[in-house]
LOGUTI-161350 format. One record per residue (C-alpha): residue in one letter; chain; residue number from 0; x, y, z. Coordinates in Angstrom, 1 decimal. Layout:
N
+-----+-------+-----+--------+--------+--------+
: res : chain :   n :      X :      Y :      Z :
+-----+-------+-----+--------+--------+--------+
:   A :     A : NUM :      X :      Y :      Z :
...
+-----+-------+-----+--------+--------+--------+
END
This chain:
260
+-----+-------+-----+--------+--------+--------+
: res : chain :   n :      X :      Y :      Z :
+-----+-------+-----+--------+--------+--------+
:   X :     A :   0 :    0.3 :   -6.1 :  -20.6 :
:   X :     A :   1 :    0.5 :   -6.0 :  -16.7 :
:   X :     A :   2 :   -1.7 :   -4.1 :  -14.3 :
:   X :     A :   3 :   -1.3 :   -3.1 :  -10.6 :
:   X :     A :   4 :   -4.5 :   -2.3 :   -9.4 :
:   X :     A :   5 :   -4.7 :   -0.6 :   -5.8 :
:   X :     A :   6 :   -7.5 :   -1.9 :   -3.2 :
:   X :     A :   7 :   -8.8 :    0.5 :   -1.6 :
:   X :     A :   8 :  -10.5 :    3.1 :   -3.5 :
:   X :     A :   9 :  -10.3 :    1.1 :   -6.6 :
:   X :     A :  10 :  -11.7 :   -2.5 :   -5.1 :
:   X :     A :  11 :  -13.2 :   -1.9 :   -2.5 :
:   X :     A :  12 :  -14.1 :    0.5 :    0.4 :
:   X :     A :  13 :  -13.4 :   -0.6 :    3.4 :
:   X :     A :  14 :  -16.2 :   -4.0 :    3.2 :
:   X :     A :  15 :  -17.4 :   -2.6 :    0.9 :
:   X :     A :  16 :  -16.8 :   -4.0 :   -2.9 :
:   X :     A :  17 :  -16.7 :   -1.4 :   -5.6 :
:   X :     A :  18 :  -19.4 :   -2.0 :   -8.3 :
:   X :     A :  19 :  -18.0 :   -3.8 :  -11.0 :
:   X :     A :  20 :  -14.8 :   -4.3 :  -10.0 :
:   X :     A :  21 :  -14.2 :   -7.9 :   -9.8 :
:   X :     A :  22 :  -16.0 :   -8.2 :  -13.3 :
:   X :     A :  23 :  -13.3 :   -5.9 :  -14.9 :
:   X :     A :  24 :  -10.4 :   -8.2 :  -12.7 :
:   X :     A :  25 :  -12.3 :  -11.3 :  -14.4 :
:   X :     A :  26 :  -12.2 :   -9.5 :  -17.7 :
:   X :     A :  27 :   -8.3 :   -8.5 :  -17.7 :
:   X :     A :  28 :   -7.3 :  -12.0 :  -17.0 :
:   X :     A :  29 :   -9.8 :  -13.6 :  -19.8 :
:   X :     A :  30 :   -8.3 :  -11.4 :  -21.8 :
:   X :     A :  31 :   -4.6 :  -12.7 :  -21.1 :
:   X :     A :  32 :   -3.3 :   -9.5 :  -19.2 :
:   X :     A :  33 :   -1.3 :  -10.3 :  -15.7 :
:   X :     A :  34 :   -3.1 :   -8.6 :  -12.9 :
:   X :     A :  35 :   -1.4 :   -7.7 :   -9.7 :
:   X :     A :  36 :   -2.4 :   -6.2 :   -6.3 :
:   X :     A :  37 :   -0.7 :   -3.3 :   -5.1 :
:   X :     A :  38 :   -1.7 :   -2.0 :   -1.8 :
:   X :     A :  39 :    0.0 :    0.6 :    1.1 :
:   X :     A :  40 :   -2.6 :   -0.7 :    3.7 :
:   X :     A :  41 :    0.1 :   -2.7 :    5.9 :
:   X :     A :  42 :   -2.2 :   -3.6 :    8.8 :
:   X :     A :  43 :   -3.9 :   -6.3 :    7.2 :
:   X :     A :  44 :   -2.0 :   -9.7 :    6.7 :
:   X :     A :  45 :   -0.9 :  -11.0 :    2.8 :
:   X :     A :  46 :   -3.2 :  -13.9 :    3.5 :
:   X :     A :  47 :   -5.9 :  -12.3 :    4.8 :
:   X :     A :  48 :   -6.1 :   -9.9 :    2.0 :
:   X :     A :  49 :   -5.9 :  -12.5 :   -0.6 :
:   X :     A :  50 :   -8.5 :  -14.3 :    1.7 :
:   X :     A :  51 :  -10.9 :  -10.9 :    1.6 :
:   X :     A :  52 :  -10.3 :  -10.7 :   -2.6 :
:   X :     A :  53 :  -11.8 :  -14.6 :   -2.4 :
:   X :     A :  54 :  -14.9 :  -13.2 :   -0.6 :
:   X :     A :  55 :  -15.1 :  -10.2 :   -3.1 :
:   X :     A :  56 :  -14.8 :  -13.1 :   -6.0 :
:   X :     A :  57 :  -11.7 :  -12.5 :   -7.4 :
:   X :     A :  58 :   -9.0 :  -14.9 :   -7.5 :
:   X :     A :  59 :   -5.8 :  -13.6 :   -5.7 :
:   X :     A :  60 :   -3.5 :  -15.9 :   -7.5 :
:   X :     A :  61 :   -0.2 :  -15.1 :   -5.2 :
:   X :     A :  62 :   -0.7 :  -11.4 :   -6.3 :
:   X :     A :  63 :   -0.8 :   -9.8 :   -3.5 :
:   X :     A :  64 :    1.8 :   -6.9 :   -2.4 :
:   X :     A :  65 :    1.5 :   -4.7 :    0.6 :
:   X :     A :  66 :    3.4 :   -1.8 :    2.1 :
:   X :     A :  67 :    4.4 :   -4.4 :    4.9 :
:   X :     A :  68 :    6.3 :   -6.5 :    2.3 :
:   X :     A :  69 :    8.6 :   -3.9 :    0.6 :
:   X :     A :  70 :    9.2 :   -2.5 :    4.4 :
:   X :     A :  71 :   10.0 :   -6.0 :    5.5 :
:   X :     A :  72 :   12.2 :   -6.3 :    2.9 :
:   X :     A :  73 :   14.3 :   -4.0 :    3.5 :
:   X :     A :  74 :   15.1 :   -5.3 :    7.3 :
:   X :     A :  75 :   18.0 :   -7.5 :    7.2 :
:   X :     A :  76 :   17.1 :  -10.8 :    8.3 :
:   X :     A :  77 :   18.2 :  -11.2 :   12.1 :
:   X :     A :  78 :   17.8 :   -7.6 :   12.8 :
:   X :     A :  79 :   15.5 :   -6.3 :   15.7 :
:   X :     A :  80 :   12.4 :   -4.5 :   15.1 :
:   X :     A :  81 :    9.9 :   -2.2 :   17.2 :
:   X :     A :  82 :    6.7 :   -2.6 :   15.8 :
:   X :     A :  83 :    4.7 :    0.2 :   15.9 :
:   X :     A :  84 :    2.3 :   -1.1 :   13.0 :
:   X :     A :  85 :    0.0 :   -3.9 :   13.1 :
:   X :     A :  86 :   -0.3 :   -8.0 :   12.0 :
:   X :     A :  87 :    0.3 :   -7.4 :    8.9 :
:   X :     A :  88 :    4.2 :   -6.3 :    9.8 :
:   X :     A :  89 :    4.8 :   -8.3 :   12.3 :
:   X :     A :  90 :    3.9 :  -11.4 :    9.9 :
:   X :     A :  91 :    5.9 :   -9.5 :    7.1 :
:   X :     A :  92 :    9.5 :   -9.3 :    9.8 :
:   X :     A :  93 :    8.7 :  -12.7 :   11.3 :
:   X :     A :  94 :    8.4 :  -14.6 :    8.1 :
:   X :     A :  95 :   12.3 :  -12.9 :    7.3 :
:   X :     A :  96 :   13.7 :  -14.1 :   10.7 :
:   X :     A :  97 :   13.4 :  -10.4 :   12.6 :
:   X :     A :  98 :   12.6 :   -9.9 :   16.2 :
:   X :     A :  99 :    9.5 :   -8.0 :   17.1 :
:   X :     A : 100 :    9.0 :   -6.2 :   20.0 :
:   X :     A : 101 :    5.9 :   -4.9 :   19.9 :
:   X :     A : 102 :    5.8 :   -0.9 :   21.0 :
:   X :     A : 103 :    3.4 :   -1.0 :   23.3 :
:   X :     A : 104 :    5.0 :   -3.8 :   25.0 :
:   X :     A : 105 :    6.2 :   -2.8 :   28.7 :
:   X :     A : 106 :    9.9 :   -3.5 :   27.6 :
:   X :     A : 107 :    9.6 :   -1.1 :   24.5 :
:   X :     A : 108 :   10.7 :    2.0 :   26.5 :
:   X :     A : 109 :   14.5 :    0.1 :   27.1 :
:   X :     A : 110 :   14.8 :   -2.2 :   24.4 :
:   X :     A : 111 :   17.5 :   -2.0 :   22.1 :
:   X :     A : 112 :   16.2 :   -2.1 :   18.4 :
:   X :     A : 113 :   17.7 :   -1.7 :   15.0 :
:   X :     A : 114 :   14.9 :   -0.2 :   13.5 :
:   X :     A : 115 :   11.8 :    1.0 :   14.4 :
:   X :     A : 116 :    8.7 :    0.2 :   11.5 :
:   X :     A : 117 :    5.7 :    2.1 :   11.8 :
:   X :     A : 118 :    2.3 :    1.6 :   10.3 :
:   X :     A : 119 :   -1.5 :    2.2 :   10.5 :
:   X :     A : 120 :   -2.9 :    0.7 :   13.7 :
:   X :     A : 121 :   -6.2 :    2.1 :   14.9 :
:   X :     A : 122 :   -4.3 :    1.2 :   18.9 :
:   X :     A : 123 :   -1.8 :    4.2 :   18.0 :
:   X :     A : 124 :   -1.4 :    5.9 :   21.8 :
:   X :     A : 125 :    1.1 :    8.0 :   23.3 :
:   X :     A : 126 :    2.9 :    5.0 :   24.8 :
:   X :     A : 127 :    3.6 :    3.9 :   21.2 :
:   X :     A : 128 :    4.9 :    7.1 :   20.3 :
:   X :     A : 129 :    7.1 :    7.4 :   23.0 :
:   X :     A : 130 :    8.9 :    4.3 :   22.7 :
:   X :     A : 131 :    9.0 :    4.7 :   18.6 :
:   X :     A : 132 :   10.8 :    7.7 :   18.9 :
:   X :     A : 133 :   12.9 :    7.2 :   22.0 :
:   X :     A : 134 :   14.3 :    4.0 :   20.5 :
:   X :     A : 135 :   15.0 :    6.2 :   16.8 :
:   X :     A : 136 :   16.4 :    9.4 :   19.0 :
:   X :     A : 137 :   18.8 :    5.9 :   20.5 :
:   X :     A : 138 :   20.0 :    5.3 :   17.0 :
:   X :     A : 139 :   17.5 :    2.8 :   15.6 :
:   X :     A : 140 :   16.5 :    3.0 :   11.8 :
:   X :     A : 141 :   13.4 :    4.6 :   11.7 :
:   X :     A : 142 :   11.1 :    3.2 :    8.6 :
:   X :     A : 143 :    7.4 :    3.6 :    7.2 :
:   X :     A : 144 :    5.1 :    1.2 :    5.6 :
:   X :     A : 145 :    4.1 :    4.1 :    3.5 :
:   X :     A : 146 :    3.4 :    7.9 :    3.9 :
:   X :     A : 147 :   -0.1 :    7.8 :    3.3 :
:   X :     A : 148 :   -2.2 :   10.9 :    5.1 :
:   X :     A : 149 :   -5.4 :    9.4 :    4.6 :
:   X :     A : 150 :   -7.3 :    6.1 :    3.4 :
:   X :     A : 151 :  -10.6 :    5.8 :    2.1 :
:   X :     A : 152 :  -13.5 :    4.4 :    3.7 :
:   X :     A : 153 :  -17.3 :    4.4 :    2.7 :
:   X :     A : 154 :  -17.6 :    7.5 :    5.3 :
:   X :     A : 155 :  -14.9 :    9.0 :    3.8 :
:   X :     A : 156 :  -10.9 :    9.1 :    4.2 :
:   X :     A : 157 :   -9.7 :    9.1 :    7.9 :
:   X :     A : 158 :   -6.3 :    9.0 :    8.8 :
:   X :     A : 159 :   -3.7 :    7.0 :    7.7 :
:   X :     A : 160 :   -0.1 :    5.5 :    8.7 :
:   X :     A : 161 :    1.5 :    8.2 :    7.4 :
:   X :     A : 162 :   -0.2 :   10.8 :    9.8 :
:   X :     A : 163 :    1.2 :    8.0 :   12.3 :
:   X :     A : 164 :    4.9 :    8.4 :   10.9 :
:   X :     A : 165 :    4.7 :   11.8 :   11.4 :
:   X :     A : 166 :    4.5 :   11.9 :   14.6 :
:   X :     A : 167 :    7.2 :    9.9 :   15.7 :
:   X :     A : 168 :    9.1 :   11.9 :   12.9 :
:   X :     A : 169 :    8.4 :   15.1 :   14.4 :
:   X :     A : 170 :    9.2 :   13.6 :   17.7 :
:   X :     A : 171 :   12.6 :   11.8 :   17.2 :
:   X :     A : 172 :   13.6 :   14.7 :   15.1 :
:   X :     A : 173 :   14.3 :   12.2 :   12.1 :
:   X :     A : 174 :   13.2 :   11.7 :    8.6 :
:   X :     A : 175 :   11.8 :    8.6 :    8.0 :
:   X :     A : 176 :   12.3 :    5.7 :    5.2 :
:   X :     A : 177 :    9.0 :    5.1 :    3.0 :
:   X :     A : 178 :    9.1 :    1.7 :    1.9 :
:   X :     A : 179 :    5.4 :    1.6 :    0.2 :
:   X :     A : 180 :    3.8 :    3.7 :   -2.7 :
:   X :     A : 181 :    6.0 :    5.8 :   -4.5 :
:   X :     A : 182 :    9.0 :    4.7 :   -3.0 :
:   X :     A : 183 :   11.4 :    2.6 :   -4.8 :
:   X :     A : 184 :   11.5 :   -0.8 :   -2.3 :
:   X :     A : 185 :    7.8 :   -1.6 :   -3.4 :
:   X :     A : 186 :    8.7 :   -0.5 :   -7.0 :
:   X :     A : 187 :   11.2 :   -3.5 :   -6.8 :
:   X :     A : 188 :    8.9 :   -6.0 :   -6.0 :
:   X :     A : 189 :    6.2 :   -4.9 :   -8.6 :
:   X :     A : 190 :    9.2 :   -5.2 :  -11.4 :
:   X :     A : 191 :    9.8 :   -8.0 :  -10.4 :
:   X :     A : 192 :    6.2 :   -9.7 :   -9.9 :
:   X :     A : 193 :    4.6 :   -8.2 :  -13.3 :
:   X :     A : 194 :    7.8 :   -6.7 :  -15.5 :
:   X :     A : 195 :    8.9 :   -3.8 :  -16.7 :
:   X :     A : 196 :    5.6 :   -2.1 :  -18.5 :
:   X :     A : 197 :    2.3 :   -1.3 :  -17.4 :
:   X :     A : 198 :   -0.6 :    0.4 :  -16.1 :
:   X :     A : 199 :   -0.9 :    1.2 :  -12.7 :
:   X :     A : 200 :   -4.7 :    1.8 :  -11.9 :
:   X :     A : 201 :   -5.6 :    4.0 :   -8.3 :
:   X :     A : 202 :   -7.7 :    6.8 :   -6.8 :
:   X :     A : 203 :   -4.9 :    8.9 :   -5.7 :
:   X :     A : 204 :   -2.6 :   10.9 :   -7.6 :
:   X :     A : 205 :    0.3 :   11.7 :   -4.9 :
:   X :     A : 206 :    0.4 :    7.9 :   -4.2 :
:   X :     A : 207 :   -0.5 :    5.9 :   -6.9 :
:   X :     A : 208 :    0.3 :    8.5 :   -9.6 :
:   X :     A : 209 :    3.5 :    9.3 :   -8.6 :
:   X :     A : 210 :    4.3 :    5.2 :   -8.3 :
:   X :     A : 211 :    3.4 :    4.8 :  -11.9 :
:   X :     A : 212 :    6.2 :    7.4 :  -13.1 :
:   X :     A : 213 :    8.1 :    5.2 :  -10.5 :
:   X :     A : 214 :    7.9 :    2.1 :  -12.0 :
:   X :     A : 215 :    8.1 :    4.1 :  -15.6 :
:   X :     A : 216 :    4.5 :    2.9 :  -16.1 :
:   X :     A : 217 :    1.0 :    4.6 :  -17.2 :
:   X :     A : 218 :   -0.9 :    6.2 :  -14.5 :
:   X :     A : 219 :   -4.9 :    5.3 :  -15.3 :
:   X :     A : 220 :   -6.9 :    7.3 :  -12.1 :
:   X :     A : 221 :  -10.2 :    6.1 :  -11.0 :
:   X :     A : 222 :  -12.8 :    8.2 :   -9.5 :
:   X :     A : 223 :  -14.6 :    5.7 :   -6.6 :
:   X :     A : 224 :  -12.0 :    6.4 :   -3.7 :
:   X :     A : 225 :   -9.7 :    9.7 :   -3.0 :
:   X :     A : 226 :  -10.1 :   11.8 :   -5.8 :
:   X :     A : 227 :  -13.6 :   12.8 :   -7.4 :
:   X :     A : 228 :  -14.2 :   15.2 :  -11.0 :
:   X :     A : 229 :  -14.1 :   18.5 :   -8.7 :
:   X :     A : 230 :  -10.5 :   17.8 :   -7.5 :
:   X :     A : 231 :   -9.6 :   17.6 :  -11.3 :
:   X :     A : 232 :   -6.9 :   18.2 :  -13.1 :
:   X :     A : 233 :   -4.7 :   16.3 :  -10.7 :
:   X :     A : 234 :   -1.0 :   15.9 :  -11.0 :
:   X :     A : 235 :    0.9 :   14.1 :  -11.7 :
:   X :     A : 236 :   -1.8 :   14.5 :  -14.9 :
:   X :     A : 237 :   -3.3 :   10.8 :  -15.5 :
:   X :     A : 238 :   -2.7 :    9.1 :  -18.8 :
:   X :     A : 239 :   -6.5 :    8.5 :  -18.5 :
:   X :     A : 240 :   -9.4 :    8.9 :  -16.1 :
:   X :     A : 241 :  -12.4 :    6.5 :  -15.6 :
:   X :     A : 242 :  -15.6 :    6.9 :  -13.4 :
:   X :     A : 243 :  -14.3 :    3.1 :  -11.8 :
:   X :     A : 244 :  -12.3 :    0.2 :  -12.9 :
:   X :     A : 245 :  -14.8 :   -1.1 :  -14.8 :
:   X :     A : 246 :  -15.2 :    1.4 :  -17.1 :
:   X :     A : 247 :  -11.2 :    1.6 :  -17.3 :
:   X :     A : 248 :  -11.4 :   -2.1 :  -18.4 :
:   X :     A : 249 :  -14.3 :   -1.9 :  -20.7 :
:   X :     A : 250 :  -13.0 :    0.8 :  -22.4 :
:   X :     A : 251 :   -9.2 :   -0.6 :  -22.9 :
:   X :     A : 252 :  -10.2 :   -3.9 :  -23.5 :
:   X :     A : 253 :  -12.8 :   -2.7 :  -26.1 :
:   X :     A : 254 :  -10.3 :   -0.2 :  -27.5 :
:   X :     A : 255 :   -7.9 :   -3.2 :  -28.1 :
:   X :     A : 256 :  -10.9 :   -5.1 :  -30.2 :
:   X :     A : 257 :  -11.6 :   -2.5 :  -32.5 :
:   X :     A : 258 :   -7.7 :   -2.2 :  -33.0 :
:   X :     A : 259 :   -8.2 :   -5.6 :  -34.6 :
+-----+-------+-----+--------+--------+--------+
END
């Protein structure tokens, strides 16, 4: 069976790893199940996020799919972009042949764009809004890495690209594309890395539980990142709740022995 785990929340926190967590990642694939990792943090880099599971222990084995993928994806190769995201998109259009313009660039306010990609960057300013939605109000496409309110972190969730989007939505008077978790682009790519069935394993039910009935898969919530037992029930309702991945794992994979 295949599983799509989410990072953070589920992996990690911020630095932070998740107790148990890489154990349960070591005990999926010892146990023959493909593992893939699903993530609507854009900012980082595919390579450095494989590069941070390595430090955390776990293999990434070309696993690895971000929100800045599927939106990347869905850029036709040649187009113009205004980037008003971080490395992690600009690596994503580049490596598909797109020019970037970055939006806080001086030129941002006249360049002509095809689209305009938006995701979390802690350097979000006015400037970047202005040009964003000014280049969308001139006709440009106007697409998120994900709609994401909030990520976790180990002080708890602070805002996240999609509070960024929103703003430039409210402002160009346009609704945007949402390329990551739920949305269908993203959905594509996990079909096509890890199949048709499986489990897809977060801490947040709008997001990841919502994705799972995308992909037609089971939705298994943990409890270490967004959601905690007084937010529950939850919906979309999980197929199952665990404390942390671990105890997901444990519990399926001994399940699955004593079906023997």
């Amino acid at each position: 069976m295949a599983w799509a785990l989410d990072l953070d929340g589920v992996v990690w926190l911020e630095d932070a790893p998740i107790a148990g967590a890489a154990e349960a990642i070591g005990a999926l694939r010892a146990a023959g199940e493909l593992v893939g990792f699903v993530t609507n943090f854009s900012f980082g880099r595919r390579d450095d996020i494989a590069a941070k599971l390595e430090r955390h222990g776990i293999d990434a084995a070309n696993g690895v799919i971000t929100s800045a993928m599927a939106a990347a994806a869905v850029v036709p190769s040649g187009s113009r972009a205004l980037v008003c995201a971080g490395p992690g998109v600009v690596d994503e259009l580049q490596r598909r042949n797109v020019d970037t313009i970055d939006a806080s660039d001086a030129s941002a306010l006249t360049a002509s764009v095809d689209v305009v990609v938006v995701g979390y960057h802690p350097t979000f300013d006015y400037q970047r809004m202005t040009a964003a939605s000014k280049a969308v109000r001139n006709g440009a496409r106007l697409l998120g890495t994900n709609d994401d309110s909030t990520y976790p972190t180990a002080a708890g969730p602070v805002p996240g690209g999609g509070a960024l989007l929103a703003s430039i939505a409210v402002a160009s008077g346009v609704t945007p594309e949402i390329a990551g978790k739920p949305h269908q682009p993203i959905a594509d790519m996990v079909h096509e890395m890890l199949g048709p069935h499986g489990v897809m394993v977060g801490d947040r039910p709008d997001t990841d539980g919502q994705f799972a009935r995308t992909l037609g898969w089971k939705f298994a919530l943990v409890l270490t990142g967004v959601t905690s037992q007084k937010d529950l029930p939850v919906e979309p309702h999980p197929d199952v709740v665990a404390n942390s991945l671990h105890d997901l794992v444990t519990e399926a994979l001994s399940g699955r022995d004593h079906g023997k």
